[in-house]
N, C-alpha and C positions, 0 to 999 in steps of 0.2 A: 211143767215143773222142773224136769230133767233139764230145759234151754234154760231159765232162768238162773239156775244155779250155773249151769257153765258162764253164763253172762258175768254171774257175778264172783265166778273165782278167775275168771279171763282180764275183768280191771285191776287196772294198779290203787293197792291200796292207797289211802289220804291220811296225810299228817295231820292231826289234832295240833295246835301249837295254844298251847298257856301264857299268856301273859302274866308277867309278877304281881302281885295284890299292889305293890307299894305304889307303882305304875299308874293304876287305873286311879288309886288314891290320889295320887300329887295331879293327873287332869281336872280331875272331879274338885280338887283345892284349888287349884288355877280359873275353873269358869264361876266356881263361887265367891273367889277374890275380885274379878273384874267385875261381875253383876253389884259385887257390893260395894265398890270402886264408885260405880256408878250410880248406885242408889244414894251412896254415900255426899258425892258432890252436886246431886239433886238437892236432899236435904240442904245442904250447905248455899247454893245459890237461892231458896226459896226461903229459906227463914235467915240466916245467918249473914249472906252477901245479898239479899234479894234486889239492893240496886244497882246492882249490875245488869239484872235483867229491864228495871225498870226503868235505865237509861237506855238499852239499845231498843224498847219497845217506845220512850219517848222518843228517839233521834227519828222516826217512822213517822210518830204523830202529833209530835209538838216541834215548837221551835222558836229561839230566844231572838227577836228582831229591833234592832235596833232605832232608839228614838233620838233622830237628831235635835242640838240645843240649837236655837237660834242665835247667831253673834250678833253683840252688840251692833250698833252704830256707830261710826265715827262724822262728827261735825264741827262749823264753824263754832266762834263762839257767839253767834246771834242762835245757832242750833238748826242751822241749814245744811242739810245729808251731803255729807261729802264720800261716803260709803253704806250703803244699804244693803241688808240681804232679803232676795226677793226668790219665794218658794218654787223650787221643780222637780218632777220626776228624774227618778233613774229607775232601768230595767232589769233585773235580776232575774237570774233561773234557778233552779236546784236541780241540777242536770238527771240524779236517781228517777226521779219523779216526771220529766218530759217526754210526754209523746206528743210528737208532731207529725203534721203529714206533708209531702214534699211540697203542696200550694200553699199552705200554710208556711212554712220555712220561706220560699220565696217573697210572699209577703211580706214576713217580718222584716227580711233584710232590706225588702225596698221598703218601707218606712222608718228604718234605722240607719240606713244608706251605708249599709255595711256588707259586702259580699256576704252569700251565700255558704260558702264552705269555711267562713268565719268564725259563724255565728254556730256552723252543724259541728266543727273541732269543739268548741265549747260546750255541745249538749252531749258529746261523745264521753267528754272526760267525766263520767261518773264516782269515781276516787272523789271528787270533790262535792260539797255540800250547798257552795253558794258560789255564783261567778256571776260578775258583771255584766249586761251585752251592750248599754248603753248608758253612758250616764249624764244627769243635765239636760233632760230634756224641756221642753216643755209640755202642761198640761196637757193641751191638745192634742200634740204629738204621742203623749205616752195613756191617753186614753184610744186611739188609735193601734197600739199596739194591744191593749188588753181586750179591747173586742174581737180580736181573733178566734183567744179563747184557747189558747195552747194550754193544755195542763202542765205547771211546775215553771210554770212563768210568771216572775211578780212586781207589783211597782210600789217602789218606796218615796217616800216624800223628804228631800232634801232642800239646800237653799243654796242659791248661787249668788255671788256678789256684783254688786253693782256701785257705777263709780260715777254719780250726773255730773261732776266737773272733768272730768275724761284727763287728757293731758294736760289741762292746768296746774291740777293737783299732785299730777301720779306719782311726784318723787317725796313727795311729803307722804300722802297714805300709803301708798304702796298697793299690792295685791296677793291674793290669796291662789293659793293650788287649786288642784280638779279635788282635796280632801277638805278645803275651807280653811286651809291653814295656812298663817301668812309665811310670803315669799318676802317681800320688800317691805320699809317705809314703815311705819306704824303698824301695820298690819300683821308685821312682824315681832317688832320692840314689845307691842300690848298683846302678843299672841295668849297668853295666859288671862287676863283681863279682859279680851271682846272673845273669846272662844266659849266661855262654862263647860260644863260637863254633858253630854249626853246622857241619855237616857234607853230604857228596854223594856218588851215588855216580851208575854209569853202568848204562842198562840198555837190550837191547835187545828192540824191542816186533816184533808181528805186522803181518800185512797189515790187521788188525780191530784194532789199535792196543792190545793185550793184549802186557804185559811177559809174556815167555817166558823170558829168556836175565838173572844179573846178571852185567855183565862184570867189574867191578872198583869197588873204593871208592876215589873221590878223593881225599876226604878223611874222613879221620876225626873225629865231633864230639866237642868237649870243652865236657863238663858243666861246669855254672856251680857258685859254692862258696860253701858256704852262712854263712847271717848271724847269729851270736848279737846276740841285743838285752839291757840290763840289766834287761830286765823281769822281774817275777816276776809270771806268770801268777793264780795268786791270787789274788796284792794287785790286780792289775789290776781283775780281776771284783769284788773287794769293792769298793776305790775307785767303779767306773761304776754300780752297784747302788745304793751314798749317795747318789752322786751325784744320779743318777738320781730317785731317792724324792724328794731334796731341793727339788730342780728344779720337778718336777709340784706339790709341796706347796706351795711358796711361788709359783706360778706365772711363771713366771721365763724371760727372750728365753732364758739360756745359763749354761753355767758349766763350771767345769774343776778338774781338781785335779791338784796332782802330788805323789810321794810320792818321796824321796830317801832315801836312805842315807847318813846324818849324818855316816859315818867316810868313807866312798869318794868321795859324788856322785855316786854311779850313781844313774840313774831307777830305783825301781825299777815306778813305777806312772805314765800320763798318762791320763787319762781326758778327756775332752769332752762335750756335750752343746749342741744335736743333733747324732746320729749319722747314719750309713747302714748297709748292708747291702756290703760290699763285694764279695760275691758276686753282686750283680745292680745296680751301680752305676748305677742312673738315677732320674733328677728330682734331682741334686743343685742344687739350690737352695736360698736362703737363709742358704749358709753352712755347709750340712752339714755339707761336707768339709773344711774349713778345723780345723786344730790347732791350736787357740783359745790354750792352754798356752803357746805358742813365736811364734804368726803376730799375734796379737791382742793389742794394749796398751788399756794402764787406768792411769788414776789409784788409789796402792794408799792411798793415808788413812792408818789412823794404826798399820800395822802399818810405816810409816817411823819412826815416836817412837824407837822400840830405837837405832836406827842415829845418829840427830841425839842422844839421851842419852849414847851410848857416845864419840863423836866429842867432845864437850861434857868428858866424864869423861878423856878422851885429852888434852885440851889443856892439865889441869891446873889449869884454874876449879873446877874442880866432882867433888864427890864423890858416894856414895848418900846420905848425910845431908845434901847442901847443901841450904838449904830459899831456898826460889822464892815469891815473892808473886804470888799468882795473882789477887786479890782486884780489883775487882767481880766480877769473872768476866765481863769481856770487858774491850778492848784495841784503841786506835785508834791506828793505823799510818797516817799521812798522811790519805786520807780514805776510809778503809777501815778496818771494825772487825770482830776476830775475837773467837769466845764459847765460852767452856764449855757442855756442858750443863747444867753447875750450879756456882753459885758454891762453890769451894773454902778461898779464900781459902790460908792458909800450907801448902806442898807440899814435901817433900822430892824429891829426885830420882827417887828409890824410886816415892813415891807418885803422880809425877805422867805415870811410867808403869804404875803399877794402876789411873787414876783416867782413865788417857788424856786428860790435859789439855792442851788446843790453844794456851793462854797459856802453861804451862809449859814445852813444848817450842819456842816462839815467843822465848820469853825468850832460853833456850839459844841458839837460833840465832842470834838478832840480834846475841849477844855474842861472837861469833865472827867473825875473816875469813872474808869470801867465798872466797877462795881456797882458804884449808884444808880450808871444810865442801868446796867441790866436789873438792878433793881427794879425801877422804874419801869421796864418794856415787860419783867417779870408780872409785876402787880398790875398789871394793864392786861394780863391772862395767855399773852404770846406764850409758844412754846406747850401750853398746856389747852388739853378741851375745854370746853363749854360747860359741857356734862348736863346736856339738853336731853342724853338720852337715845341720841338717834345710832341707829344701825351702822358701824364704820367710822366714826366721826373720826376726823384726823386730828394732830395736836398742835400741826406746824412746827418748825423747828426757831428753835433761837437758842442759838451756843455759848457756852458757860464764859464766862466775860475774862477767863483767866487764861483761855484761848484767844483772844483777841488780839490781832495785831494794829497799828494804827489805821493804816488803809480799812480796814475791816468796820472798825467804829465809826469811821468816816462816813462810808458809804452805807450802813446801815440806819443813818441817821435820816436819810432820805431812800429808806426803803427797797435797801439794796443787800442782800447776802444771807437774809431773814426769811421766811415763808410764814403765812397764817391764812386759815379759810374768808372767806367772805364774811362766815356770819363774827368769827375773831373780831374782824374791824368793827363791824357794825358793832357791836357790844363795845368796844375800846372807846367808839367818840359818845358813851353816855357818860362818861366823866365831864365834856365840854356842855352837855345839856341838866346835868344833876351838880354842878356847884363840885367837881373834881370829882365827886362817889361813882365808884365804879359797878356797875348792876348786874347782876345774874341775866341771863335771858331763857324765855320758857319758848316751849311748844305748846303749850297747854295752858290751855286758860287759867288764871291766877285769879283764886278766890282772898285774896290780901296781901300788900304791898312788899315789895321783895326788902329788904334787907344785903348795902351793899358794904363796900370796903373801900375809905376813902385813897386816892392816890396823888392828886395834885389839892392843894389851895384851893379854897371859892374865889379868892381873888386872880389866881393865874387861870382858873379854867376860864373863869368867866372874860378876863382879857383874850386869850384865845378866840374867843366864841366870837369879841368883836374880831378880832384879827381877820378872820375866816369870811367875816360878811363883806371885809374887803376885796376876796377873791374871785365874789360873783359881780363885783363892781368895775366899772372901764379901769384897766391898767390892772385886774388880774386875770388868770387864767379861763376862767370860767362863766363867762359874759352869759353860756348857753343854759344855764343852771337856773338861771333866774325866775321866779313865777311871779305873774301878776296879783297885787295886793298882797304879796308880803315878805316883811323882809327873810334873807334865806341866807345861810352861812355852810361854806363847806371846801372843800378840798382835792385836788386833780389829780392824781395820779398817772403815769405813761412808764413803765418798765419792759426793757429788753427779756424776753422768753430766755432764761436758763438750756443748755443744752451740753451735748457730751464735747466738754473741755472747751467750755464757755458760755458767753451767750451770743443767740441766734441773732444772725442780721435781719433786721427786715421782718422780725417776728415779733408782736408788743402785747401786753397784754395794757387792756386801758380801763382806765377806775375810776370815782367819784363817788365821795363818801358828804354827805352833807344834812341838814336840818333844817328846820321848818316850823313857826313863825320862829325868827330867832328871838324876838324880844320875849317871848316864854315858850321855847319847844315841846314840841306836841310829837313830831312824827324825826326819826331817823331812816333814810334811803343811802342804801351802799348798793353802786353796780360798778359790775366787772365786764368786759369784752374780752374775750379771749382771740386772739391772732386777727383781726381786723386785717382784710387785707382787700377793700376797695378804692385806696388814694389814703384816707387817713387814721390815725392811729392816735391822735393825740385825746387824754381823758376829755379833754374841756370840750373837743369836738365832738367826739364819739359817743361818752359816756352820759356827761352831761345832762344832754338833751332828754336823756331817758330820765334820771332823774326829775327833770322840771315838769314833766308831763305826768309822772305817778304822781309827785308832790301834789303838785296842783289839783287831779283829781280827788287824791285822797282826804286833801284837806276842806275838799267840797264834801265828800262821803260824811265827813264827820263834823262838819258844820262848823271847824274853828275860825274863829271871828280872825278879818284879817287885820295885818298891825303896822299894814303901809298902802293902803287903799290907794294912793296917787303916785306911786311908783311909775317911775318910763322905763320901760322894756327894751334894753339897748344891744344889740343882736350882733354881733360883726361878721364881719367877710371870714372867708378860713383862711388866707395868710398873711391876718396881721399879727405881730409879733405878741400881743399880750394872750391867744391862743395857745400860743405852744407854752412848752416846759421841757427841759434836755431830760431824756432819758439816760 
């Protein structure tokens, strides 16, 4: 008892310490305020925001998948697939949701032929919801990858394009992306038109991220509608085939043709050269891809003469018998002199376009206002597009005629100082096949007759048009133009390549623009060679030939009766003098 007490007067006594009431208050406010904080914004996401929560429990268990539309078609106009879309897998993952094991990952990559640490970066990046591993595949192929059986790997059903006329067609359709949307060519210009709208639907997935459940379609997709073109498949392949041969033979940068339908101006044929593959669209370079026909100008020479004689014959100077002094055979304009290839000396009208003479047609023009020839070469559509439509189209140039100098007129009267695409010309010589009316031209097939704008006289076109059948006859230009069984009318062109601070020696571009039966035209064929450079360069040689050979097939394609069945076929050597024409 005595020890105890001393124990306990031996310690140091202990402070009591009080805290203030207000103290304990304001903690005991403080954990009551956060629990009701929290009770609070419970309430508030369960009745008030509650989809909030019922999004981030859907992003878990559902998911909006997209239904692709199928694009149109694009076709001839007999309705033969010149572009098809034909169905294939692509492989997706939702990277949250993948477990893989590492024979599994190797797998996949070797049937995706995609490394291995490829494919493992993209099941890494979880942040994301949905990434591609492959796409485009084929069925086969992307049923191969789903029996593996990876969870949070999925295949979708897409479509890939396809193109049965390959490089015949490619600069006309064009092609489509790795997203089905066009890149080039129609495939482009109709992107709104052959695409439609996609479609969705809602599905929901497993705990291993495997659709088990579809709940509902979104939306339903609507197919895209398809695209008649005025092509005739055919004529197209025979067109690229001339083409073609013509090209490699005279070794040659390029060239094009187009083929028209002399009542309508429907295309029925555009061919190019070089080509691609538009089913496996790479390395375009150089110009491939480019529709040389519509995007590309040239100086056309002297398949303008028609146009500057017929203009000439419109004004009322000048008949097919007017006769023109051509003599020396050449002609100095200020300090500039232009030259036949041969002196002709006295030319009719007639003659001085079978003889393709550069003073003849020179004459004509200088005797005319500025204003009316541009008139004239205006309503004939130079200078301005087509409005065909196509992606790029260029306008060619023709300068306002109050700029003119006389040299200038001169030479543009034989197709010199001026530029217009391929398909320009073609369209300009439906005046010599329509009685002067000048025609629209399509890409697309024409469900009713165009509506044109007249520019010369029926009686000047129509003299013209004999004019012309004299150029494919002995003592013109174009002996090589000629087809068996019928008669055929057209025009030669040979012009020097333009270049920096003049034109190129030794560089030509060669042309012929011509028609078919001429006693009632059915088909207009314009071709161009661009730089020829195997010995010859002249149209009648070069060009020519391709001509007579589409002609002739095409006029078989289409059963026109011929309108000189006992025609002789008169071919000449290449340096006799009614070949050439001065460039």
């Amino acid at each position: 008892m005595m020890h105890s007490m001393r124990m306990h007067h031996g310690s140091k006594p202990r402070a009591i310490v009080r805290l203030p009431v207000w103290r304990r208050r304001f903690l005991l406010g403080c954990v009551l305020l956060g629990f009701g904080i929290l009770l609070g914004r419970s309430v508030y996401l369960q009745s008030v925001h509650k989809s909030f929560l019922q999004q981030k429990g859907d992003a878990r268990y559902s998911r909006v998948l997209v239904l692709p539309a199928h694009r149109g078609k694009i076709t001839d106009r007999h309705g033969e697939p010149l572009a098809i879309s034909t169905p294939v897998e692509s492989i997706w993952a939702s990277p949250p949701d993948v477990k893989v094991l590492p024979e599994q990952l190797a797998k996949l990559a070797s049937i995706l032929k995609v490394k291995p640490n490829v494919i493992k970066s993209k099941f890494d990046n979880t942040q994301r919801e949905f990434v591609y591993l492959k796409r485009r595949l084929s069925p086969e192929t992307a049923a191969k990858v789903m029996s593996i059986g990876i969870p949070g790997v999925f295949m979708q059903r897409e479509y890939r394009r396809y193109y049965p006329a390959g490089d015949v067609t490619a600069h006309l359709v064009g092609f489509t992306g790795i997203d089905d949307n066009g890149q080039e060519g129609f495939e482009l210009h109709s992107q709104a038109w052959l695409s439609g709208k996609a479609g969705s639907r809602r599905v929901i997935k497993d705990r291993q991220g495997r659709i088990v459940e579809d709940l509902e379609a979104v939306k339903v997709p609507q197919d895209g509608r398809d695209l008649t073109l005025s092509i005739d498949r055919r004529i197209q392949y025979l067109a690229y085939r001339e083409l073609a041969a013509a090209v490699e033979e005279h070794k040659a940068k390029a060239g094009s043709a187009v083929v028209l339908d002399a009542k309508t101006g429907e295309v029925l044929a555009m061919a190019n050269l070089p080509s691609y593959n538009p089913n496996n669209p790479v390395n375009l370079t150089g110009g491939r891809s480019r529709n040389r026909a519509i995007v590309d100008t040239f100086e056309p020479g002297s398949t303008m003469k028609p146009f500057t004689a017929a203009a000439a014959m419109d004004s009322g100077r000048y008949r097919a018998d007017t006769v023109i002094d051509t003599a020396p055979g050449s002609m100095r304009i200020g300090r500039a002199t232009i030259r036949d290839a041969h002196a002709q000396g006295l030319l009719t009208v007639a003659q001085v376009i079978q003889k393709s003479s550069n003073i003849g047609s020179a004459k004509m023009a200088l005797s005319l206002e500025p204003q009316y020839l541009w008139g004239v070469f205006n309503q004939l559509g130079f200078g301005t597009p087509t409005r065909v439509g196509f992606p790029g189209e260029a306008s060619g140039r023709l300068r306002n005629y109050k700029t003119w100098r006389p040299i200038e007129q001169a030479t543009m009267s034989y197709g010199h100082g001026l530029s217009m695409t391929l398909l320009q010309l073609a369209r300009a010589y439906t005046v010599f096949t329509n009685d002067g009316v000048l025609l629209p031209v399509s890409l697309l097939k024409l469900k009713e007759s165009p509506v044109g704008h007249k520019v010369y006289t029926p009686a000047t076109a129509n003299s013209l048009k004999a004019m012309m059948e004299t150029v494919v006859q002995p003592g013109g230009t174009a002996l090589r133009a000629q087809v068996l069984g019928y008669r055929v009318g057209g025009k030669t062109g040979t012009a020097h390549k333009p270049g920096v601070g003049g034109y190129q020696a030794n560089h030509y571009v060669s042309s012929f623009v011509g028609f078919a039966p001429a006693s009632n035209p059915r088909l207009i064929i314009a071709v161009m060679i661009d730089d020829p450079s195997g010995g010859k360069y002249y149209g009648g040689t070069v060009a020519a030939p391709v001509f007579s050979k589409v002609m002739a097939g095409a006029l078989r394609m289409l059963a026109v009766p011929q309108d000189a069945p006992n025609n002789n076929i008169v071919i000449p050597a290449d340096d006799l003098p009614e070949v050439k024409e001065m460039v």
